[in-house]
MIMAR-349304 format. One line per field, with one value per residue: residue number from 1; residue in one letter; x, y, z of N, C-alpha, C in turn. Coordinates in steps of 0.05 Angstrom, whole numbers, plus 5000, padded with zeros to 4 digits. Each point is the difference from the previous one (the first is absolute). Last residue first. Layout:
BEGIN
num: (NUM	...) $
residuo: (A	...) $
n_east: (X	...) $
n_north: (Y	...) $
n_up: (Z	...) $
ca_east: (X	...) $
ca_north: (Y	...) $
ca_up: (Z	...) $
c_east: (X	...) $
c_north: (Y	...) $
c_up: (Z	...) $
***
This chain:
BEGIN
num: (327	326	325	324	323	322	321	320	319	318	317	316	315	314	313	312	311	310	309	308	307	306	305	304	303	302	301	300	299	298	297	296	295	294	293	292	291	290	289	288	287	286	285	284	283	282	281	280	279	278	277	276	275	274	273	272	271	270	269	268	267	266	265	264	263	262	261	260	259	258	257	256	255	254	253	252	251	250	249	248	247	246	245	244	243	242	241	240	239	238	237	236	235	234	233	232	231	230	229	228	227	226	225	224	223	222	221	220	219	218	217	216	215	214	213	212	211	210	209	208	207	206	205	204	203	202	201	200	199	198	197	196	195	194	193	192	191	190	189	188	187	186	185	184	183	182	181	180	179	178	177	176	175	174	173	172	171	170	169	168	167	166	165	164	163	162	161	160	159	158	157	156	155	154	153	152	151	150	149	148	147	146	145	144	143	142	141	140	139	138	137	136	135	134	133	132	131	130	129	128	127	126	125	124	123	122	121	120	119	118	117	116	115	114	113	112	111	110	109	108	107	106	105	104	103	102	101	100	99	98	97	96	95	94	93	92	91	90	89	88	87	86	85	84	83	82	81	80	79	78	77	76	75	74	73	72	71	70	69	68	67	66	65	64	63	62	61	60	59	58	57	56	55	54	53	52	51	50	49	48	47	46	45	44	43	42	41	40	39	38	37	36	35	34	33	32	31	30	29	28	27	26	25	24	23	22	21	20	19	18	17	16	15	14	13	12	11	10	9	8	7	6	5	4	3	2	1) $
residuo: (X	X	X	X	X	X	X	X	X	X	X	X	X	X	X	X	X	X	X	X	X	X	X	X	X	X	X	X	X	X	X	X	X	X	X	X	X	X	X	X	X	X	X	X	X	X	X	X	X	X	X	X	X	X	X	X	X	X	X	X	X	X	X	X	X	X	X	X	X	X	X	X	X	X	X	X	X	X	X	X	X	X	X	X	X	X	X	X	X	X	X	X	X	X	X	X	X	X	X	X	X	X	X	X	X	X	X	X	X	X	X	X	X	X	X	X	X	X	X	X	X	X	X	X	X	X	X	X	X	X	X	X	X	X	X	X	X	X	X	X	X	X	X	X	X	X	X	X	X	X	X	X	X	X	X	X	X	X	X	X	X	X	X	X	X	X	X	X	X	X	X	X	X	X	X	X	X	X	X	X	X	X	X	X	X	X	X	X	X	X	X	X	X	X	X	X	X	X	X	X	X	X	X	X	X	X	X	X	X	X	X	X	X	X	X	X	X	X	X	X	X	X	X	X	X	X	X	X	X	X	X	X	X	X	X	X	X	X	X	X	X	X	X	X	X	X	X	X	X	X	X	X	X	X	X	X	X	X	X	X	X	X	X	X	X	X	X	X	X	X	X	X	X	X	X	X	X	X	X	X	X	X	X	X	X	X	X	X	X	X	X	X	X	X	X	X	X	X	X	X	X	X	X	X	X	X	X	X	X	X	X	X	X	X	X	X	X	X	X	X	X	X	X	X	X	X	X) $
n_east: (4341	5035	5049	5035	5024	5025	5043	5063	5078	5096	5104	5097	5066	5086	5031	5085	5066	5027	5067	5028	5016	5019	5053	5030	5047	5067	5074	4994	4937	4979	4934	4918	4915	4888	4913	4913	4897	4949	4959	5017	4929	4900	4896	4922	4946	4942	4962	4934	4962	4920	4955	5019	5085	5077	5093	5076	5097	5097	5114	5102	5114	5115	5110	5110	5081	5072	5108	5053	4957	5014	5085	5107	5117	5076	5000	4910	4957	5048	5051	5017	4971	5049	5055	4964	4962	4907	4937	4952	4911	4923	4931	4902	4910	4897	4893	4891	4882	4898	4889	4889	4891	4895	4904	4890	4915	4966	5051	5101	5119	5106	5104	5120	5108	5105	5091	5115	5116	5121	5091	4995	5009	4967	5038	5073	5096	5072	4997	4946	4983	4997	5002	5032	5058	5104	5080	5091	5069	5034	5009	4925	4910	4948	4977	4934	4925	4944	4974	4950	4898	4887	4883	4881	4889	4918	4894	4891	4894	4908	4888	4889	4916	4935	5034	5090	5095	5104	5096	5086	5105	5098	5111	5102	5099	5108	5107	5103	5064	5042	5077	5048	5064	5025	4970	4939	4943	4927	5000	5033	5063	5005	5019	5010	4982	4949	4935	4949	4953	4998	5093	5078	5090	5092	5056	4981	4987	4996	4959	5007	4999	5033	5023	5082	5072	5037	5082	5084	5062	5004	4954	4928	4925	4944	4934	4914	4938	4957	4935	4916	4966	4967	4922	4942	4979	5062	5059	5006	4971	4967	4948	4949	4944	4930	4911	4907	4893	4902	4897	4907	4922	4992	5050	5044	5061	5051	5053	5061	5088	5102	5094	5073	5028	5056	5039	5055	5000	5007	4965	5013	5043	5015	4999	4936	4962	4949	4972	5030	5070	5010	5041	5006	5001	5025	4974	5020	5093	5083	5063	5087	5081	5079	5070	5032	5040	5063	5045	4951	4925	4954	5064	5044	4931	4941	4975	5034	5100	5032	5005	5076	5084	5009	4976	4940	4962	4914	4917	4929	4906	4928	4947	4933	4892	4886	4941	4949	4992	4982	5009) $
n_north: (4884	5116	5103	5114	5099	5106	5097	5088	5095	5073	5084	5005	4960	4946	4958	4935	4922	4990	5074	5072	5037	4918	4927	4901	4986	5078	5076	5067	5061	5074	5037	5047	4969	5012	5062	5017	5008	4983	4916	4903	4931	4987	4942	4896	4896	4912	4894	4907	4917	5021	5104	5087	5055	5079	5075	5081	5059	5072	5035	5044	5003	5030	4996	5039	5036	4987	5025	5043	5027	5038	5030	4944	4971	4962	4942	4954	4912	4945	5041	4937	4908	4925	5014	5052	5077	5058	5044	4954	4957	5049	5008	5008	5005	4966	4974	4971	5017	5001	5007	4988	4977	4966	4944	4962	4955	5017	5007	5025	5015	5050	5002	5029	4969	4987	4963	5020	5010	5015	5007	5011	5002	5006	4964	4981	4992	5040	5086	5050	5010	4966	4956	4899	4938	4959	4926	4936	4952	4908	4903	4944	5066	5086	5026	5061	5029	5051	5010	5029	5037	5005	5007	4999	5012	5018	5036	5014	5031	5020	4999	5019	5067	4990	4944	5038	4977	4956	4970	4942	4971	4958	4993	4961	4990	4964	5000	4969	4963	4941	4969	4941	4969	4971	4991	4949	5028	5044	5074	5079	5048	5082	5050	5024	4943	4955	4924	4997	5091	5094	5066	5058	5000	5011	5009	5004	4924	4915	4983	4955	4946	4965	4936	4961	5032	4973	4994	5025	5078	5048	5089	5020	4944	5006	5072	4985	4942	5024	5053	4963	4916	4901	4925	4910	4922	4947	4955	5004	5056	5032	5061	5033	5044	5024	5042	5022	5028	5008	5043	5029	5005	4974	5058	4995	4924	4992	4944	4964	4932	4970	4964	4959	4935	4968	4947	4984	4946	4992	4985	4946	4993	5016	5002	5034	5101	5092	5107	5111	5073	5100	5116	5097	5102	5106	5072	4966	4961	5005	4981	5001	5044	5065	5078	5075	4939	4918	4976	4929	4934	4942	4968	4915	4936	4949	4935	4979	5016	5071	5078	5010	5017	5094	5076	5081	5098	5036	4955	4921	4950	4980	4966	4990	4983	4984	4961	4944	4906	4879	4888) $
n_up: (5516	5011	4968	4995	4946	4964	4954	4991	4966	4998	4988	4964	4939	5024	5089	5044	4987	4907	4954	4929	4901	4916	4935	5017	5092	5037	5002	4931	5010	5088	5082	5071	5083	5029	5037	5048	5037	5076	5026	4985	4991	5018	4995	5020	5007	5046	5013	5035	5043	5065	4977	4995	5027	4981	5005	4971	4988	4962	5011	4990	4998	5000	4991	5008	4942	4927	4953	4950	4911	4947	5024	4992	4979	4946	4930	4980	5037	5065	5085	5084	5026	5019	5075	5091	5050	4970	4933	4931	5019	5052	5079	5084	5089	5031	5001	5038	5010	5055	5012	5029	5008	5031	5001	5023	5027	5098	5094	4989	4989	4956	4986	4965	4971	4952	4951	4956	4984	4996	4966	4895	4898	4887	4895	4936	5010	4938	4973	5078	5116	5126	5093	5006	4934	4988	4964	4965	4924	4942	4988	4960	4965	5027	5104	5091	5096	5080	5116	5075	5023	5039	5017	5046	5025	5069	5048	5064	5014	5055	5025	5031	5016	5062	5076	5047	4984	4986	4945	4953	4941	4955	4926	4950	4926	4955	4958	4943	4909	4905	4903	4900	4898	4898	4904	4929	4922	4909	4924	4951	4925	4941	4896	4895	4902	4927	4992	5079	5019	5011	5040	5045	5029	4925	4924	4893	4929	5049	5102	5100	5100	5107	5068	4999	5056	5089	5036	4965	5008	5084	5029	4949	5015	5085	5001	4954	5031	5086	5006	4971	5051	5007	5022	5037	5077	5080	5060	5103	5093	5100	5090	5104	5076	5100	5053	5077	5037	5067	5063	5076	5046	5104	5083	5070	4983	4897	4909	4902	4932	4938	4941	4913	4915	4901	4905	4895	4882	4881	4885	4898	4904	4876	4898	4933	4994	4981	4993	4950	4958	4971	4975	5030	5041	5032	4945	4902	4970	4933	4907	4939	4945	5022	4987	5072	5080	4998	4901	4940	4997	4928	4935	5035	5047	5083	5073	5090	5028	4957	5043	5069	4961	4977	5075	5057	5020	4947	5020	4992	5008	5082	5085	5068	4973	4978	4912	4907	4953	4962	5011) $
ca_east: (4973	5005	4976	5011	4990	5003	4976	4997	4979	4982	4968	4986	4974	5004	4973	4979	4988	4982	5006	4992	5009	4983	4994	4984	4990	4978	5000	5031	4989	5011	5016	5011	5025	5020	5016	5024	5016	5014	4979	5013	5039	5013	5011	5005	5024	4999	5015	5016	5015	5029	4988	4980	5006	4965	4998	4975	4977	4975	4971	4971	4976	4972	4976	4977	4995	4980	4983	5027	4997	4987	4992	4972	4987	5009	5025	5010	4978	5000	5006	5007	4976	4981	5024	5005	5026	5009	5013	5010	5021	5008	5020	5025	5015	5027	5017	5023	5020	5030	5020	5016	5025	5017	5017	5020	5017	4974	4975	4975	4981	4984	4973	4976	4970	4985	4974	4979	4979	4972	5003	5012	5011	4995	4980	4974	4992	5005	5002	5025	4979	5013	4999	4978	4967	4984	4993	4966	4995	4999	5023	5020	5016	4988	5020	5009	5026	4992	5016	5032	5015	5025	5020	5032	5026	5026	5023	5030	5020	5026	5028	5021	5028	4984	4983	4964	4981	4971	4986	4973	4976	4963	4975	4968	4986	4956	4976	4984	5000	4976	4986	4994	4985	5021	5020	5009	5022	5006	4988	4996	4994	5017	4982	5004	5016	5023	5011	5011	4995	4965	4986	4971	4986	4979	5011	5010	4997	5021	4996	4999	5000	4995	4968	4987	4990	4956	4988	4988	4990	5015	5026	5022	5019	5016	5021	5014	5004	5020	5019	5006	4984	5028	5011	4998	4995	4978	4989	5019	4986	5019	4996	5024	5009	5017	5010	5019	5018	5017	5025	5032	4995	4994	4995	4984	4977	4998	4973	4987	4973	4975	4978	4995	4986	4994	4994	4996	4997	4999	5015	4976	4986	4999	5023	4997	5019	5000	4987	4981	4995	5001	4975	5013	4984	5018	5000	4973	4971	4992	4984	4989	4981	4993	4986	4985	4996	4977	5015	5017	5013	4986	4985	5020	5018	5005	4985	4961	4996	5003	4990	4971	5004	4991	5031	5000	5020	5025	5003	5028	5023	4996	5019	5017	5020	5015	4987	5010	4984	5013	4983) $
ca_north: (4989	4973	4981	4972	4980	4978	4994	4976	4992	4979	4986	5020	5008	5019	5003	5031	5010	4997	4971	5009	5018	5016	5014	5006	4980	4978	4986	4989	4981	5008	4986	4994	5013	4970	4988	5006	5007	5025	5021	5027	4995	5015	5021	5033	5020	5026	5026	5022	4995	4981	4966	5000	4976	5002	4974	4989	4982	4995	4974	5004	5011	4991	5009	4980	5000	5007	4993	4981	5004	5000	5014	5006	5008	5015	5010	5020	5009	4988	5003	5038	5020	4990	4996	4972	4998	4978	5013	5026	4980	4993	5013	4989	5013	5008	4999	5012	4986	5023	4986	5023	4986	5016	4989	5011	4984	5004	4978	5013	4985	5008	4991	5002	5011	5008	5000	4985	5005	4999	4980	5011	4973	5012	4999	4995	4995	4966	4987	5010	4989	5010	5031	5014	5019	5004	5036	5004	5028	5032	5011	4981	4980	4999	4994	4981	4996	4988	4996	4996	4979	5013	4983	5011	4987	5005	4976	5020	4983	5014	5004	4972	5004	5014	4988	4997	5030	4992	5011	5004	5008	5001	4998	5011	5012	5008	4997	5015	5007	5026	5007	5024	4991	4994	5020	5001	4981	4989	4975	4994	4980	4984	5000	5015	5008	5027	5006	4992	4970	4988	4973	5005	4990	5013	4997	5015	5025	5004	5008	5026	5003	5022	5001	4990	5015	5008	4988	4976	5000	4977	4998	5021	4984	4973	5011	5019	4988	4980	5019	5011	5037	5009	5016	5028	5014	5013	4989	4992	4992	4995	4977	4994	4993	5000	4973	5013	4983	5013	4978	5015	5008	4984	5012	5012	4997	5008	5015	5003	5019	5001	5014	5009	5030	4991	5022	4981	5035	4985	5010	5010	4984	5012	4990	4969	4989	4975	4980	4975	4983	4982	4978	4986	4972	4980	5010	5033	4995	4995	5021	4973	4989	4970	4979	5023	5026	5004	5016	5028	5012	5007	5012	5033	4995	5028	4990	4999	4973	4986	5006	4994	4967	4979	4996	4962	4979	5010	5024	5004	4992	5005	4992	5019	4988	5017	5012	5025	5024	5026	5024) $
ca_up: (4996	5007	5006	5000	5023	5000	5009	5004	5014	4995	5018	5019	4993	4974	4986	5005	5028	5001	4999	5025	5015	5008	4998	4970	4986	5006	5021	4996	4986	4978	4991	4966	4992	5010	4979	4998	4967	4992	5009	5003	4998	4985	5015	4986	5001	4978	5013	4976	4983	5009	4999	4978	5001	4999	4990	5008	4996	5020	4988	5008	4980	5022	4988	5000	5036	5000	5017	5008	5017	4985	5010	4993	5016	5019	4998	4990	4973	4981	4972	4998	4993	4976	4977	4987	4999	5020	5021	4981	5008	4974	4995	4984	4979	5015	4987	5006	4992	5002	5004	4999	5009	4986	5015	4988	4980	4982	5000	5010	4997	5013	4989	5023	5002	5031	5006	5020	4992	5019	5016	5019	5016	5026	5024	4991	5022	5017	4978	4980	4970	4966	5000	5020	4990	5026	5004	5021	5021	4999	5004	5015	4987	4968	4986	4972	4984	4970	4979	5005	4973	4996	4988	4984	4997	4986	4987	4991	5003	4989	5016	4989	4987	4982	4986	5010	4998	5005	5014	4999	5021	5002	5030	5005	5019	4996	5027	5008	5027	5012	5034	5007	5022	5025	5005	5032	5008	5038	5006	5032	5020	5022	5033	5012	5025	4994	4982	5002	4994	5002	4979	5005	5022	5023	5018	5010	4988	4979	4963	4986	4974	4990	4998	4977	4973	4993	5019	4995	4973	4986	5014	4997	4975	5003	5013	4985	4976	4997	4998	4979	5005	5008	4978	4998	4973	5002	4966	4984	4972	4995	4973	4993	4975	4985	4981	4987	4993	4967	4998	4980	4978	4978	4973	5015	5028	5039	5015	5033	4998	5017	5004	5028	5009	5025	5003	5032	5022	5028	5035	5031	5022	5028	5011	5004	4992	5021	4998	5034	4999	5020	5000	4986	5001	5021	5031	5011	5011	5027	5016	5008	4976	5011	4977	4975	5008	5026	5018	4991	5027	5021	4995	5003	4972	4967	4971	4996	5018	4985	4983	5015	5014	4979	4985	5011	5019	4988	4992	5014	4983	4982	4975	5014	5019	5009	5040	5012	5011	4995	5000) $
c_east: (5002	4969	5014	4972	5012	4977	5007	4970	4989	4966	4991	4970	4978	4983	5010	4975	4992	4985	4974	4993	5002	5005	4978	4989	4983	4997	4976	4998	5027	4997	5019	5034	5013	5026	5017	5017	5023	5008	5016	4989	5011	5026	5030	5013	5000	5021	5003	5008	5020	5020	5026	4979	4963	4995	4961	4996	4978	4987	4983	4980	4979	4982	4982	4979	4980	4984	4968	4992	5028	4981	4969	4972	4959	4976	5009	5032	5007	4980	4979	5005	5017	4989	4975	5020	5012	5026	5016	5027	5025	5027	5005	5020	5025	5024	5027	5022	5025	5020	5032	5026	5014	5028	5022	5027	5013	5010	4983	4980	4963	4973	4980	4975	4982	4977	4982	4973	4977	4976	4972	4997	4996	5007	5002	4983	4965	4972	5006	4995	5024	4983	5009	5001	4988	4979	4977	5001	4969	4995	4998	5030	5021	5003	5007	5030	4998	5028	4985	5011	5042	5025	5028	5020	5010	5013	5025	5010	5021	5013	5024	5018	5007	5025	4989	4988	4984	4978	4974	4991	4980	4991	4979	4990	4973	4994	4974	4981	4990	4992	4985	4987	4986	4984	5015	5018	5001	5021	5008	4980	4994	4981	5011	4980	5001	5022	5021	5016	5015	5000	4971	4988	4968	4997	4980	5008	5008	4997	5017	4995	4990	5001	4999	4970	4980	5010	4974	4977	4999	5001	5006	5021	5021	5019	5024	5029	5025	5004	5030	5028	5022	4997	5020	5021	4996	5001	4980	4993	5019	4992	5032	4991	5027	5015	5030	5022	5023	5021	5021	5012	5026	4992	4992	4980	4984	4979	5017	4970	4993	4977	4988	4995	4998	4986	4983	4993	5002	5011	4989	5017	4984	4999	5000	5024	4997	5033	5016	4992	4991	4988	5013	4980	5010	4983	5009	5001	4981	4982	4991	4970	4981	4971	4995	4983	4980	4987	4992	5018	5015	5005	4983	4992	5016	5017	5007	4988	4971	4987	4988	4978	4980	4998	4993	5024	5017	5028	5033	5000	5025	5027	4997	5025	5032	5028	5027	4994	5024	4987	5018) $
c_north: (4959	4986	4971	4984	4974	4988	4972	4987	4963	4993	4977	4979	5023	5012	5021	5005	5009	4994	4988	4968	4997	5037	5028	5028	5007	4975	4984	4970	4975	4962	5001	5002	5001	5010	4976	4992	5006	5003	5021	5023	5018	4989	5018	5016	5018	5016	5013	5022	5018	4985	4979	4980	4992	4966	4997	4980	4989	4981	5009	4983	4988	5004	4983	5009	4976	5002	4996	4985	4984	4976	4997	5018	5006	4998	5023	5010	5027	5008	4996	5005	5026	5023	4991	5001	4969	5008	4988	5016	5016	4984	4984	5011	4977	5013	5020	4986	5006	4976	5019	4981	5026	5004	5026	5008	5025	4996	5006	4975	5000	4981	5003	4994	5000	5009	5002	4996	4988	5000	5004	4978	5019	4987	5030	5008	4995	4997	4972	4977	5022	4999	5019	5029	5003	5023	4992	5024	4995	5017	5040	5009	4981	4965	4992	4999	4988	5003	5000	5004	5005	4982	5025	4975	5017	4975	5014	4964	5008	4976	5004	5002	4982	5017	5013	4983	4989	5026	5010	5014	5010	5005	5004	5006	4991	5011	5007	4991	5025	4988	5018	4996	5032	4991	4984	5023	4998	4991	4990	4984	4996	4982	4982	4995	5026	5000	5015	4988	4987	4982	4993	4993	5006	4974	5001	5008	5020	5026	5000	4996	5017	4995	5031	5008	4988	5008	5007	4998	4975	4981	4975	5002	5026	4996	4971	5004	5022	4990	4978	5013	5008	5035	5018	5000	5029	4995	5015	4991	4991	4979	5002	4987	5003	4981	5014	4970	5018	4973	5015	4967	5010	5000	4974	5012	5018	5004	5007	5017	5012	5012	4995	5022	4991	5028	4995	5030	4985	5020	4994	5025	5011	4979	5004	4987	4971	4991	4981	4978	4990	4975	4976	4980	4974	4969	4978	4994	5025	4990	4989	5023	4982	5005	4967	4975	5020	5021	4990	5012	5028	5006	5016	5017	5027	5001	5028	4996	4996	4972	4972	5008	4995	4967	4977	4996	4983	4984	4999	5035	5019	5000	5014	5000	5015	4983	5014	4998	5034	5018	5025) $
c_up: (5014	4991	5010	5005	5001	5024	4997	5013	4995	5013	4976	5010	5011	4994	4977	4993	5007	5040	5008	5011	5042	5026	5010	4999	4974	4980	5006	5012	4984	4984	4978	5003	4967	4987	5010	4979	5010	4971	4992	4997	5004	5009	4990	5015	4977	5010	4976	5013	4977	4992	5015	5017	4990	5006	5015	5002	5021	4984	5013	4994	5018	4976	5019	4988	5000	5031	4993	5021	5020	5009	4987	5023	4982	5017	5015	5008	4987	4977	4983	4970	5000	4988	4975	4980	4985	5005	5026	5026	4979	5002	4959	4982	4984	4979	5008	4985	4993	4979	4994	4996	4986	5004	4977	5011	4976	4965	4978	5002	5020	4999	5023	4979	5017	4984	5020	4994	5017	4982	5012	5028	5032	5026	5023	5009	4988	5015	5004	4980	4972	4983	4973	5008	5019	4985	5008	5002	5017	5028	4990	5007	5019	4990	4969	4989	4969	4986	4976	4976	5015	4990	4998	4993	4988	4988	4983	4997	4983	4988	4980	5009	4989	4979	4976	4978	5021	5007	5010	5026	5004	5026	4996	5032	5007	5015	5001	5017	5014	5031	5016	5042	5014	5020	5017	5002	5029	5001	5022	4995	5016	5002	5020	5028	5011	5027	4990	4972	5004	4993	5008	4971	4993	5023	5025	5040	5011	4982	4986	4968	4974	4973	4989	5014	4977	4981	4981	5013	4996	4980	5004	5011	4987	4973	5008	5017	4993	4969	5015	5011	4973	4992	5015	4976	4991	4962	4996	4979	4985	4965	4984	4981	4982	4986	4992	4988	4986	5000	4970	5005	4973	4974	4987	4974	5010	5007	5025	5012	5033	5004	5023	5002	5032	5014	5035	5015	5033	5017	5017	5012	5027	5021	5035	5012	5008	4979	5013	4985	5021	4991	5007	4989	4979	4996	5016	5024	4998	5012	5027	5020	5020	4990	5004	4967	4973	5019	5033	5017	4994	5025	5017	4981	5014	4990	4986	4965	4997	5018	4976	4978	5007	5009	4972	4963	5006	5017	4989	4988	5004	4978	4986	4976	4993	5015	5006	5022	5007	5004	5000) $
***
């Protein structure tokens, strides 16, 4: 399969020396001087194009992975219990795709490692081919990479609170989750780097260390039942800006300010819930009540290009009508 998507490679600036030039596939034509007459064109806005799909050569992964936890009530409070977990997953022969900007920066500085997953346009040296015919594109079909590890801490609690009768009653719940580790290891004996608290051109993902879910419900003797929810996305740093040897650098070559940080984000839920019949529930109600924008993203550094990662509500306020029937 053949698709356009964004990624951190782009074809060797003026800079990058005929040797590392040549090690990816550009003729000494299409390099020229390397400079005033390097004939080999660029990515549009940093978007290359990209070999995805399966590979039939792939094996299982295998994973070990161990949790400890406890739950608890008080005696003076029967009403509040929670549980707290902590987690450990450890991942070997992970599946996945060897991150573009390891492909590029690995085979420039030893003009072998990935270069053959770069295949350039014999016409004209590019990266950004519509066929696998014409060439020009990277490779990233599945391969056992390396390994990877995530580690961290659940949260929950509950508690109900008991109204005057002609009221009901309250009921409050939190889960959070705080993220230790999200290690990866591109390849066997490669560099480990650490995505907790990052997001960037390596790192992908919205990896912040805290996020949550708290909601107060307000439950009435008269089968309606109204709930307020707080939903919490923890700040995160541009991996761009890491001291890592993987990530410093790896999406613009100095320091990035674009965003160099994304702060936290809270969004607002109201819903109704209408308990009908004994069998049917009716819900309704607004998503992010404040229409909060969701963070814009330079399109360099995202997945397929998009302006804004999908953790966020892209779509601002939402409204929503649903039931549930048991039959």
């Amino acid at each position: 399969m053949r698709t356009h998507h964004r990624q951190g490679g782009r074809p060797p600036s003026p800079t990058a020396s005929f040797a590392q030039c040549q090690a990816q596939g550009v003729t000494a034509a299409q390099f020229g001087n390397g400079g005033t007459t390097n004939l080999v064109p660029q990515c549009t806005a940093g978007q290359c194009s990209q070999l995805t799909g399966g590979n039939p050569q792939l094996s299982p992964e295998e994973s070990k992975s161990w949790t400890a936890g406890f739950t608890f009530t008080a005696q003076a409070l029967p009403t509040l219990s929670g549980s707290v977990d902590y987690y450990r997953i450890a991942l070997t022969g992970e599946v996945g795709v060897i991150p573009a900007s390891v492909i590029m920066s690995d085979c420039l500085a030893t003009l072998t490692n990935y270069c053959d997953q770069i295949v350039r346009s014999p016409a004209t040296g590019g990266i950004t081919g519509n066929s696998l015919a014409s060439g020009g594109y990277i490779k990233q079909t599945n391969v056992n990479t390396g390994a990877a590890l995530v580690s961290g801490i659940d949260a929950q609690i509950a508690y109900r609170l008991r109204l005057p009768a002609n009221l009901g009653g309250m009921q409050f719940a939190l889960n959070g989750t705080y993220l230790q580790h999200f290690e990866s290891t591109p390849l066997p004996g490669a560099h480990t780097y650490d995505c907790a608290g990052l997001f960037g051109l390596t790192c992908q993902t919205v990896n912040s260390h805290w996020r949550h879910i708290a909601r107060a419900t307000l439950q009435t003797p008269i089968d309606l039942d109204f709930a307020v929810t707080w939903r919490y996305i923890g700040r995160v740093a541009n991996d761009n800006n890491s001291s890592d040897p993987t990530l410093h650098f790896a999406a613009y070559g100095a320091y990035s300010y674009q965003p160099a940080t994304i702060a936290s984000y809270s969004y607002l839920d109201l819903a109704l819930t209408y308990h009908a019949l004994k069998n049917l529930d009716i819900r309704g109600g607004v998503k992010n009540i404040t229409d909060k924008d969701p963070p814009v993203i330079p399109v360099t550094i995202q997945p397929g290009g998009a302006n804004t990662y999908s953790a966020y509500d892209r779509l601002g306020r939402e409204l929503f009508i649903a039931f549930t029937a048991n039959f």
